[in-house]
N, C-alpha and C positions, 0 to 999 in steps of 0.2 A: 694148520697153517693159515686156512681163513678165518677162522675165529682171530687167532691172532693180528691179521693184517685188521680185520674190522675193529679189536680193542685199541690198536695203536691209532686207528683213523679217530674212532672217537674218542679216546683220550686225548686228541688235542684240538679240539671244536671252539677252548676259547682262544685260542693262536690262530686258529684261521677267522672268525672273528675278528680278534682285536689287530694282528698285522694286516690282514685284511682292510678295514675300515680305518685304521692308523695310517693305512698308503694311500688311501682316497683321500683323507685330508692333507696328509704331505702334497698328493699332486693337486688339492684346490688353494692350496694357498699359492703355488708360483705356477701354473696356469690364468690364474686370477689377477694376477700381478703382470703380467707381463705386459698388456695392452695398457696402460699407462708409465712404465718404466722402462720401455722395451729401448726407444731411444737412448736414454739415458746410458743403458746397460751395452748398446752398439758399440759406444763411446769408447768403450774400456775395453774391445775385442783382442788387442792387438797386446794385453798384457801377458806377462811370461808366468804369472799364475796361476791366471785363467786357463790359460793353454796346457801349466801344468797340472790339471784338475780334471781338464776334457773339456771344457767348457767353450760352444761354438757360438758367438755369441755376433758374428755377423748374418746371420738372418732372423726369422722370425722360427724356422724349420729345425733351422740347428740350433736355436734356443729349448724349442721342445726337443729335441733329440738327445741333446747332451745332458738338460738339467733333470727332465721327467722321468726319460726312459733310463739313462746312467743313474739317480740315484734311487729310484722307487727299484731297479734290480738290483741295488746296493742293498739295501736297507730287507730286501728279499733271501737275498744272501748273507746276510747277516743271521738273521732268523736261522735260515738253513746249516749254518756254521753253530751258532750254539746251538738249535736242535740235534743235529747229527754227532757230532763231537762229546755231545751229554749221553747219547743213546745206549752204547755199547761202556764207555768209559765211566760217566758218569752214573749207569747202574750198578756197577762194580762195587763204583766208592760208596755209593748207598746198602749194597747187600742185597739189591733185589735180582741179581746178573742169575744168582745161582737157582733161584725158584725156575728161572724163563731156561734156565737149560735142563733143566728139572724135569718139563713136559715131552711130551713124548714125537719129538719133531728135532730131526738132523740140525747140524750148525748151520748150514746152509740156507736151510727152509725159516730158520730163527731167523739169521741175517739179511736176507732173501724179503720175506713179511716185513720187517721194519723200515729196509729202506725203498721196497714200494707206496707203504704207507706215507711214510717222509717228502718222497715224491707226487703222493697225491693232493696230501696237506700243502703244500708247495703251489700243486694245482691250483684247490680252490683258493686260497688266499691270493694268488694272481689274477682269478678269475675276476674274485670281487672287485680288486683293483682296480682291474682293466675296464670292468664295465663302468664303477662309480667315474673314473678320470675321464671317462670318452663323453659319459654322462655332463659331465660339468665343462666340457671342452665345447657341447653340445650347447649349451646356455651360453658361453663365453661368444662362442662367434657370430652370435645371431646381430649383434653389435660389432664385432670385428670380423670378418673376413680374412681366412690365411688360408695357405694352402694344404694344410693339416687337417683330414676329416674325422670327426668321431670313431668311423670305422679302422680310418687309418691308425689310428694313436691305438684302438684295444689290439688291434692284430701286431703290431710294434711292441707293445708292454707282454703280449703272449709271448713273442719269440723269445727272451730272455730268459723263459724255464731252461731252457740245457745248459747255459750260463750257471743257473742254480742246482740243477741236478748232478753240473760237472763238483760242487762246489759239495754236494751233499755226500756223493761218493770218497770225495777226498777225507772228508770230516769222517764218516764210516772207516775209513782205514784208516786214520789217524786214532782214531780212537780203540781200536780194535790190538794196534801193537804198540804204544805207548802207555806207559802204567798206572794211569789216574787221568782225570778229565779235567784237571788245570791245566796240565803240560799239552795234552790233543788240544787245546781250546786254542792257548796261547802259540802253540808252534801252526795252526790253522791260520791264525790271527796274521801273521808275521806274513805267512804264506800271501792271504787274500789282498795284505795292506801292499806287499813287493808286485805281487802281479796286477794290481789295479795302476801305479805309478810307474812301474815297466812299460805299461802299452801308452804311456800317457809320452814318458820321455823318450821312447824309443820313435815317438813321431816328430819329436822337438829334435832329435840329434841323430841326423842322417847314419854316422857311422856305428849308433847302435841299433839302428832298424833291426837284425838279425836277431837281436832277444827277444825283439816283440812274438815270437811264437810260441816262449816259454809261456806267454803270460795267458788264462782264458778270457781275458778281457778282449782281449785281440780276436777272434772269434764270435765277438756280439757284436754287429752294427750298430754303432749309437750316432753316425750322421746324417744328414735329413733326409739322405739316399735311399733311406730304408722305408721310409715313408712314398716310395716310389717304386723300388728294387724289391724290396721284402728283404727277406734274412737267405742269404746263400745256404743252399742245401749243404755242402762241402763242410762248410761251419759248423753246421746246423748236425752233421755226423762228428766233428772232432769231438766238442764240446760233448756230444754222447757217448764218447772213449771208442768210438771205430774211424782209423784212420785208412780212407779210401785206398792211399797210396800204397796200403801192408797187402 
């Protein structure tokens, strides 16, 4: 089983890599930007779809909050959606499903090995993230002053892993009992796009407040709160599939 979780870690060394340093430059282009458009962008807060996007665009806090941390965990979970959803479904369609059950390790311990690995991958490629953006946040305010500190933005970009880990478990069982890894990809797809615009409307339309619990989005602080509060532990166990209240 550990041979196994160590091939699945380094079999994806250029994903962590490239999503890795792909999300550092995502978060240097509108980090970079904001201290000269930031006014500009105030202007526009009170639109209905901004609001419908997440997008908190009256402060400097909730600028970083909504655009950094919600799409650099977007585009994290993306990753994790077609990695996980290819894993189990998409070996299948390829033929390599039957060698990996071949070896001499229970379904479990197979299932068990991949989606730790998947998890870890997940890690380091936040890691980098987190450090390059805090890095570049780091140079950005030595000229601007906000109340967002380097340390604060990596530990805000960390909490979002159970976000992704809820996202990667979903993907693993999606792909596990659906019969080819077009249909797990695309019914993931549907899933990620509904629960991202659920928590979004569900805060715009008071009398749908009650779905926002369907959605994991609802579960990750992305308002500048969190840059002060941290990530609620309570959340912080949903989103890892143990619900306190059970």
């Amino acid at each position: 089983m550990f041979n196994l979780l160590i091939h699945e870690i380094r079999s994806r060394w250029r994903a962590i890599l490239g999503w890795g340093f792909g999300l550092i430059l995502f978060g240097a282009v509108y980090i970079s930007i904001f201290p000269g458009l930031f006014e500009q962008l105030k202007s526009l807060k009170d639109l209905s779809i901004y609001k419908l996007v997440g997008m908190q665009l009256g402060s400097i806090e909730g600028y970083m909050a909504s655009v950094i941390l919600v799409y650099v965990s977007i585009l994290l979970c993306i990753y994790c959606i077609i990695a996980s959803t290819s894993t189990l479904a998409g070996e299948e369609d390829n033929g390599t499903l039957e060698l990996i059950v071949a070896m001499p390790l229970s379904r479990w311990q197979i299932l068990t090995a991949k989606a730790i690995a998947l998890s870890v991958v997940a890690l380091f490629i936040m890691i980098i993230a987190s450090i390059g953006n805090a890095f570049i946040l780091a140079v950005i305010i030595i000229n601007n002053p906000i109340n967002v500190t380097p340390f604060g933005l990596f530990i805000a970009l960390i909490s979002s892993l159970p976000l992704a880990f809820g996202f990667i478990m979903i993907g693993f069982f999606l792909g596990a009992i659906l019969p080819n890894r077009r249909l797990s990809a695309t019914v993931m797809t549907i899933f990620f796009i509904a629960s991202f615009f659920v928590e979004n409307i569900a805060g715009m339309v008071k009398s749908l407040e009650p779905i926002k619990y369907f959605s994991l989005f609802n579960y990750y602080n992305t308002t500048k709160t969190i840059f002060t509060d941290g990530a609620q532990l309570s959340d912080t166990i949903i989103l890892l599939g143990t619900d306190p209240q059970n």
